[in-house]
C-alpha positions in Angstrom: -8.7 -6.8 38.6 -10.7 -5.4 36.0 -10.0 -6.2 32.3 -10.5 -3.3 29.5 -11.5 -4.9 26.1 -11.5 -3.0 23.0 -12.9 -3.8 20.0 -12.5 -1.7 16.8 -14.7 -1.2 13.8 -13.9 -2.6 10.6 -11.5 -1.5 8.7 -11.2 -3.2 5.2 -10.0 -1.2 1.8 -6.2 -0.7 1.1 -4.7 -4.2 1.8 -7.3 -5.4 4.0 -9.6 -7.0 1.3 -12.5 -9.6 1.9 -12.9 -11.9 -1.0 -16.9 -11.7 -0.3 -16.7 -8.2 -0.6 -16.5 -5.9 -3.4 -15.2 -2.4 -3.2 -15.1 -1.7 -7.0 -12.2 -1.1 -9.3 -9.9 1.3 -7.3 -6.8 3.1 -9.1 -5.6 3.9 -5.0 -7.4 1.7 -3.0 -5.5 2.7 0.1 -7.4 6.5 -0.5 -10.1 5.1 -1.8 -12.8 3.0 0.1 -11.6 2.4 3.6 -13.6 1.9 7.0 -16.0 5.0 7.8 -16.5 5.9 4.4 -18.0 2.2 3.8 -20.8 2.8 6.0 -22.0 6.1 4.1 -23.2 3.5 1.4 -23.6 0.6 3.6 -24.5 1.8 7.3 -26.2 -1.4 7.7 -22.4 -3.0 8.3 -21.7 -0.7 11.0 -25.0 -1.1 12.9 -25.3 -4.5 12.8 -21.7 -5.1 14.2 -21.7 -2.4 17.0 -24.8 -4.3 18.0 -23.2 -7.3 18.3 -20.5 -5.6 19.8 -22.1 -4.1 22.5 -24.5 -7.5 22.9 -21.3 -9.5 23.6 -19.6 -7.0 25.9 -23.5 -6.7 27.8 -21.1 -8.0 31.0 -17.9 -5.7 30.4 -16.9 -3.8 33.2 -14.5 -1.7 31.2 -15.3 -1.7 27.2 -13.9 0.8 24.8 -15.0 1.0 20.9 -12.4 2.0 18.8 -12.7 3.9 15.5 -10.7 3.4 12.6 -9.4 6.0 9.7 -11.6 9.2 11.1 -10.0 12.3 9.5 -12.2 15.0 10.8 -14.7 15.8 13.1 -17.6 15.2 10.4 -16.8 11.7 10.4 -17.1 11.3 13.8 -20.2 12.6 14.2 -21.2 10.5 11.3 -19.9 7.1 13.1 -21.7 8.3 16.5 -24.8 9.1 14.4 -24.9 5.5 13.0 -24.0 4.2 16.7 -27.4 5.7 18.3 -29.0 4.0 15.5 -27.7 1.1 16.4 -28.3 1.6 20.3 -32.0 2.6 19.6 -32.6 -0.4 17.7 -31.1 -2.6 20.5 -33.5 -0.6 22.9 -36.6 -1.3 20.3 -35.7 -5.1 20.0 -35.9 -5.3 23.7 -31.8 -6.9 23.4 -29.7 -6.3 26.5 -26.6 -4.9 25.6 -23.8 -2.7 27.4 -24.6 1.3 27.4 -22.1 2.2 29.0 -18.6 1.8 27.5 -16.2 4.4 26.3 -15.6 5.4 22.8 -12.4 5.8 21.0 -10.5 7.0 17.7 -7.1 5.4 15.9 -5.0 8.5 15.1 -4.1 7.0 11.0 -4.3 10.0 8.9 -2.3 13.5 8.8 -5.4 15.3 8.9 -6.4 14.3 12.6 -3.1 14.8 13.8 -3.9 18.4 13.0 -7.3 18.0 14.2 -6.6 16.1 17.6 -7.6 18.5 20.1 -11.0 18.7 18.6 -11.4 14.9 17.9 -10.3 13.9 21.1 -13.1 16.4 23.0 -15.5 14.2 21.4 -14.6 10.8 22.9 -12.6 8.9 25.5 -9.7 7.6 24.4 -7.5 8.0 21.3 -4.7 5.3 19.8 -1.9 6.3 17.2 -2.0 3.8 14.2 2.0 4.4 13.4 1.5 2.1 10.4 -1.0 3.6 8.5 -0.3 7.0 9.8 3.4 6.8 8.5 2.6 5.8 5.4 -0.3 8.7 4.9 2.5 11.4 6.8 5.3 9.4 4.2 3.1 9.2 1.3 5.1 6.1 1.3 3.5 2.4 0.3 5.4 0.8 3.3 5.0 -2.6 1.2 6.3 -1.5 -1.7 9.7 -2.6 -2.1 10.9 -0.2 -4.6 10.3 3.2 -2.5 9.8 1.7 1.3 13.2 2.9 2.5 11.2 6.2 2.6 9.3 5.1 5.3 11.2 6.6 7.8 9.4 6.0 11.9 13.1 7.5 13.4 12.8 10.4 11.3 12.6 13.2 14.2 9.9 14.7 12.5 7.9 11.8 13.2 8.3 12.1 16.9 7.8 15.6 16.8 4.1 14.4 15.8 3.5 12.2 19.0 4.9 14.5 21.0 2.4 17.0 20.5 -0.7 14.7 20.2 0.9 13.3 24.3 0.8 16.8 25.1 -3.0 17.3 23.7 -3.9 14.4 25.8 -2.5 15.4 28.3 -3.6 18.3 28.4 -7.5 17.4 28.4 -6.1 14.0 30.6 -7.6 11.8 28.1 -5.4 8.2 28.0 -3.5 8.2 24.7 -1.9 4.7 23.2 0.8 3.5 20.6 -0.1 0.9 18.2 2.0 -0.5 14.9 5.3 -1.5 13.8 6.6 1.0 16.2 4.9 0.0 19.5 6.2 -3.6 18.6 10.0 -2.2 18.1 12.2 -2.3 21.1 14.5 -0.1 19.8 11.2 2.2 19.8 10.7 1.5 23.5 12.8 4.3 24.9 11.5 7.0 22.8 7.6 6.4 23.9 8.4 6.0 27.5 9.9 9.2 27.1 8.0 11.5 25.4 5.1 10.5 27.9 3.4 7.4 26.4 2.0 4.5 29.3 0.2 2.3 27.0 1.4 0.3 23.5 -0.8 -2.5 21.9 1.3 -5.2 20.7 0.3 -8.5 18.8 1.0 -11.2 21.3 4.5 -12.4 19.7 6.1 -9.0 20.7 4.8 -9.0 24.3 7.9 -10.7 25.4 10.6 -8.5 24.0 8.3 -5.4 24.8 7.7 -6.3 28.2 11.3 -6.9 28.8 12.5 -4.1 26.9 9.8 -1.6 29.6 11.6 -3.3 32.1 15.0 -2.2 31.7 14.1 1.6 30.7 11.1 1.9 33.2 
């Protein structure tokens, strides 16, 4: 059976920091420096981990990179720019690595909702990062005690959202996943299965009460 592995870009700003790396004094670090927009002053960070990337997965039979936080098609094609970079110099070192491997996008802000159809023609695959995306639909600091009763995932406006990015894919019969607080939720469960969602990515302590929550609504 063959196994798909996906690996995603990094994502640090907001509050995934790295003490050994600086992003400046931010008054809104969660829509300030974040992921893609990193690399526009540091592309060396992307290139060298998609080579290592594609290096380790050189034996994959199924490998799928994942891009984090793209808002709009211009990021996109900035990310895929900086990943034939990073493929020619893989090619000019003489390094064996995988070429072939499918290319992905985490649905996290608003403005790609809006923009799916067009993102999605670009690649393989698309995930929805409920968490992030939530908190950007919400404008809602989903760790902030004070104001996180506004963050509101049953709100039927939320699943108005998914429904229409399942149809997109769909549509164009590109595979479309859930990932987040959501996907992890078996209260949740129901509501995916039903507007048409087949795949959820879990952290491997909800695997249990997911799997057995698919089980009794499949």
């Amino acid at each position: 059976k063959n196994v798909t592995t996906t690996a995603r870009t990094l994502d640090i700003g907001g509050d995934k920091g790295l003490s050994y790396f600086s992003l400046g004094p931010q008054e809104n670090p969660y829509l300030g420096f974040r992921a893609h927009r990193i690399y526009r002053f540091h592309p060396e960070i992307f290139i060298t981990q998609v080579k290592a990337m594609l290096r380790a997965a050189r034996n994959s039979k199924d490998f799928i990179l994942l891009y984090p936080m793209i808002e709009s098609t211009d990021d996109l094609s900035f990310v895929q720019g900086l990943l034939r970079e990073a493929m020619d110099a893989l090619h000019n070192e003489n390094k064996d690595y995988l070429h072939g491997f499918r290319q992905g996008i985490l649905i996290e802000v608003p403005s790609a909702v809006w923009n799916f159809r067009e993102l999605l023609e670009q690649v393989d695959v698309a995930c929805i990062g409920t968490n992030d995306l939530l908190q950007y639909f919400f404008a809602i600091d989903r760790n902030n005690s004070n104001v996180n009763s506004g963050y509101r995932p049953e709100h039927p406006v939320v699943w108005r959202m998914v429904k229409s990015m399942v149809d997109t894919a769909k549509a164009l019969k590109k595979p479309l996943s859930v990932c987040g607080e959501i996907a992890a939720d078996p209260y949740f469960i129901p509501l995916l299965i039903g507007l048409g969602l087949d795949s959820i990515s879990v952290d491997t302590h909800s695997v249990d009460a997911v799997r057995r929550k698919v089980s009794s609504v499949a």
